[in-house]
N, C-alpha and C positions, 0 to 999 in steps of 0.2 A: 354673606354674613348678616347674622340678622340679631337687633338686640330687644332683651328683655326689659321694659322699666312695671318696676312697682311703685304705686304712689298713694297715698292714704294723710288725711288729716293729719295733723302734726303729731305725734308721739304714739300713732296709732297701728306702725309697720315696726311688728316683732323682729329682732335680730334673725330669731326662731325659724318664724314664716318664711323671710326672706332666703333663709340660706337652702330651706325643704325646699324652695322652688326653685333653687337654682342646681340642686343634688338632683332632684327628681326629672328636671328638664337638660340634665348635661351639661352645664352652661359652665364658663368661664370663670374669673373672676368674678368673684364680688362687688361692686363699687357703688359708696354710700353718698348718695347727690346730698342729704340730710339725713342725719340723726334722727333713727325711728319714723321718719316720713317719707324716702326717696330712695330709690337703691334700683344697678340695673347691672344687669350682666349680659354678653355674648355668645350668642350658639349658632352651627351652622343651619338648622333649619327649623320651618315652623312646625311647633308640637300639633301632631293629628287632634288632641284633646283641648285643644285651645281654648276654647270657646264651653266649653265644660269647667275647664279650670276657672275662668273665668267669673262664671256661676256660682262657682262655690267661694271666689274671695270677696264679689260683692257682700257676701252674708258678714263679710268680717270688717267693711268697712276698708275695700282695696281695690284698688285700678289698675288692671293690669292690661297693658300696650306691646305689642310686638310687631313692630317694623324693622327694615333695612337700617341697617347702620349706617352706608353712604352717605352723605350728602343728608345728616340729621340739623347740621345748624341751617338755619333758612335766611335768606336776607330780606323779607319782607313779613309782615304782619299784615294781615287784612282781617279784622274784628267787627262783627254785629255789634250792635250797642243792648239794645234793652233785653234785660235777663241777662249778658254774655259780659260787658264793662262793665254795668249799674245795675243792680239787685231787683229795678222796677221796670215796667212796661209805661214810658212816657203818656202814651192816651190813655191808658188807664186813670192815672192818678190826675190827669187832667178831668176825665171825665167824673171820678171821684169829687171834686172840687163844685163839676156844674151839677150833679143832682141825678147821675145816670151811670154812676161808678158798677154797679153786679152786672146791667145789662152790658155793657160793653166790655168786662172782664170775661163773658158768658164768649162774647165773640170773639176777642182774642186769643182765648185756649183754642179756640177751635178750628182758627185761621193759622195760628203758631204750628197746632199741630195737623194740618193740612186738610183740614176737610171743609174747609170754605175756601173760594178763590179769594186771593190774598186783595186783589185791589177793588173786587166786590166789597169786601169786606174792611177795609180800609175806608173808602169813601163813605158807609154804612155809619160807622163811630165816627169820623171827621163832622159828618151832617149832624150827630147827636148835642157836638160842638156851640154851633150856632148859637153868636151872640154872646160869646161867654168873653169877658174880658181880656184883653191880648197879655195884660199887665198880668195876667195869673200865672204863665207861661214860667216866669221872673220867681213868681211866688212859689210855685211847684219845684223848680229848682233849687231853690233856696232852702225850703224847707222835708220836701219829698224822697229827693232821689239822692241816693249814696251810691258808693263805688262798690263794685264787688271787691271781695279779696282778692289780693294778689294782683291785683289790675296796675299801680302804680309800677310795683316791682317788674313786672313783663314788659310794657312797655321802656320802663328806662334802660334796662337791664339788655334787650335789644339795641335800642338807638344807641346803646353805650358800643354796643357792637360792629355799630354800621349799617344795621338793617333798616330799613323805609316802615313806620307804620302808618296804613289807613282803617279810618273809623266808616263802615260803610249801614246805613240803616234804613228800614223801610218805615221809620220813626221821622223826626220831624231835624229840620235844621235848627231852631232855635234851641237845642238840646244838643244835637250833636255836638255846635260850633262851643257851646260852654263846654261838656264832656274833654273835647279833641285838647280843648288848651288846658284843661286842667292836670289832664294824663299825660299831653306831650306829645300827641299825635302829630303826625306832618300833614296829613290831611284830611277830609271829612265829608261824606256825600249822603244827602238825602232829601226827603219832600221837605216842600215849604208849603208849613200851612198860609192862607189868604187871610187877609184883616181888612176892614174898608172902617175909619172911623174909632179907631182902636177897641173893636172887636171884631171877632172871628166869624166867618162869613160863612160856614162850613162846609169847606171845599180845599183842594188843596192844587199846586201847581201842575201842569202838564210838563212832561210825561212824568207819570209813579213812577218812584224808583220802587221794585220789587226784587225778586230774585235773578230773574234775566239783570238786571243793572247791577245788581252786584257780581255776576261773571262778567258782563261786561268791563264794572271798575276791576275786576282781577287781572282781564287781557290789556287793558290800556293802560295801567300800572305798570305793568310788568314791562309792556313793551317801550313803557318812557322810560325804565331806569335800566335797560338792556339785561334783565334778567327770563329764567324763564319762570312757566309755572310751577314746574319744582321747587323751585328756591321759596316758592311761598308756603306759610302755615296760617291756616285758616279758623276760626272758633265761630260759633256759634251755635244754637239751639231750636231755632223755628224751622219750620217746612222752607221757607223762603231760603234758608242758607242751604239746602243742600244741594242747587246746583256751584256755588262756589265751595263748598266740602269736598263735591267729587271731583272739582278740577284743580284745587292745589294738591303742592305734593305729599304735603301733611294737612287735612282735616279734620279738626276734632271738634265732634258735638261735646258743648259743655252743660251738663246738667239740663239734659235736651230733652224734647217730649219727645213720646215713644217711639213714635212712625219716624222721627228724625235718629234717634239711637240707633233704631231697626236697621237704618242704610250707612250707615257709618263704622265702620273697623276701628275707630278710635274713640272710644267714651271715654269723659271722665265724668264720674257719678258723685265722687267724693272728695276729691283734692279742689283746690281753687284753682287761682287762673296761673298760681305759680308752674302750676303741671304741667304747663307748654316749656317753661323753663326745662323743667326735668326730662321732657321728651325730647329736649334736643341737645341732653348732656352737659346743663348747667348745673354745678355743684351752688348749695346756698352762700357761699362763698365770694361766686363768682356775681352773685345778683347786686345790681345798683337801684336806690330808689325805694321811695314805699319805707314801711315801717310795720314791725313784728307783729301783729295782731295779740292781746293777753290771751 
């Protein structure tokens, strides 16, 4: 069995839509995760046009997902940070601050979306660092980075569940460890940047955490809380996340560069971070945490 969810911005999934796609695909019942923005039904197998279909609901401002119904609630979170929790790329907006913000945005699209080696390219903008106040770290926090939507609400709304969330990033610890407690994570892995003096040296600790360490935190996770890879659902956006996309049970590229979309059976283009809610058969209802966006 295998279910269909539709997901779209809030008030942006027509009664209409929803019920053509469930007429035209066979499916089951109806069932409305949210009012105008969530709805998913069952059918026994997946449509030959899938992926056509598809194409034509992005034009409308719609995400449509079709996985196994099995085993849809997961007991583990494992989430990128920058672009995926937080709306910004931490070295960017650091770099922003030291006087080298285009050039180092130039290099993170390009590493995000995989055509630079990630810890080439990592150490590249780290070095650009050099000498830049530690105290600005504080500052960029403070005044830079905000949460994505829906990110409170996933996270609680899980842990309310029972599931484990970790924060896993090729970003910086000093970000992370603020991120992890402000959302509620259980736990948080990534590079520490170096300071000698309180400034930055521009270099960061051995070994990068890159994308090998984040399947690594997926298998060592998993195996401390005796669950498997299944049980996990995964988010993120950059090249770096896709070898932990393709080894949990559910990975979804969220609003992910191309080449990252390209390998991924699960996009979400237009929903927030609530979407992982909805893909695993949470009704708005059932969500703890966070608060409504106007």
């Amino acid at each position: 069995m295998f279910t269909t969810t539709l997901i779209a911005p809030e008030g942006a999934l027509s009664p209409a839509l929803a019920e053509a796609m469930r007429n035209a695909w066979g499916g089951g019942d109806l069932r409305w995760l949210a009012a105008d923005e969530a709805a998913e039904f069952d059918m026994g197998m997946v449509p030959g046009n899938r992926w056509e279909v598809w194409e034509e609901l992005q034009r409308a401002r719609v995400d449509l997902v079709v996985q196994p119904s099995e085993g849809r609630r997961k007991k583990m979170l494992l989430a990128d940070m920058d672009s995926t929790m937080i709306e910004q790329e931490c070295i960017d907006e650091l770099a922003e601050v030291a006087g080298v913000g285009d050039h180092v945005r130039a290099i993170t699209a390009r590493a995000m979306n995989g055509e630079l080696d990630f810890e080439g390219a990592l150490l590249e903008r780290v070095g650009l660092l050099r000498d830049l106040p530690e105290r600005v770290i504080g500052e960029v926090l403070e005044t830079r980075i905000t949460l994505m939507p829906g990110g409170p609400e996933l996270v609680a709304t899980m842990t309310a569940a029972g599931a484990y969330c970790a924060l896993v990033s090729g970003g910086f610890t000093a970000f992370t460890q603020a991120v992890a407690a402000r959302l509620g994570f259980h736990e948080n892995r990534a590079n520490t940047l170096l300071a000698k003096g309180g400034r930055l040296i521009g270099d960061v600790a051995r070994p990068i955490l890159g994308r090998d360490a984040k399947v690594r935190a997926l298998d060592e996770i998993s195996a401390r809380l005796g669950i498997s890879e299944g049980d996990v659902i995964a988010v993120g956006d950059g090249a770096n996340d896709l070898g932990m996309l393709a080894r949990a049970g559910t990975g979804v590229a969220l609003h992910a560069k191309p080449s990252v979309a390209a390998e991924c059976d699960i996009r979400i283009n237009h929903g927030d971070l609530t979407a992982l809610l909805y893909l695993q058969g949470y009704g708005r209802e059932e969500f703890s945490g966070g608060t409504r966006r106007p």
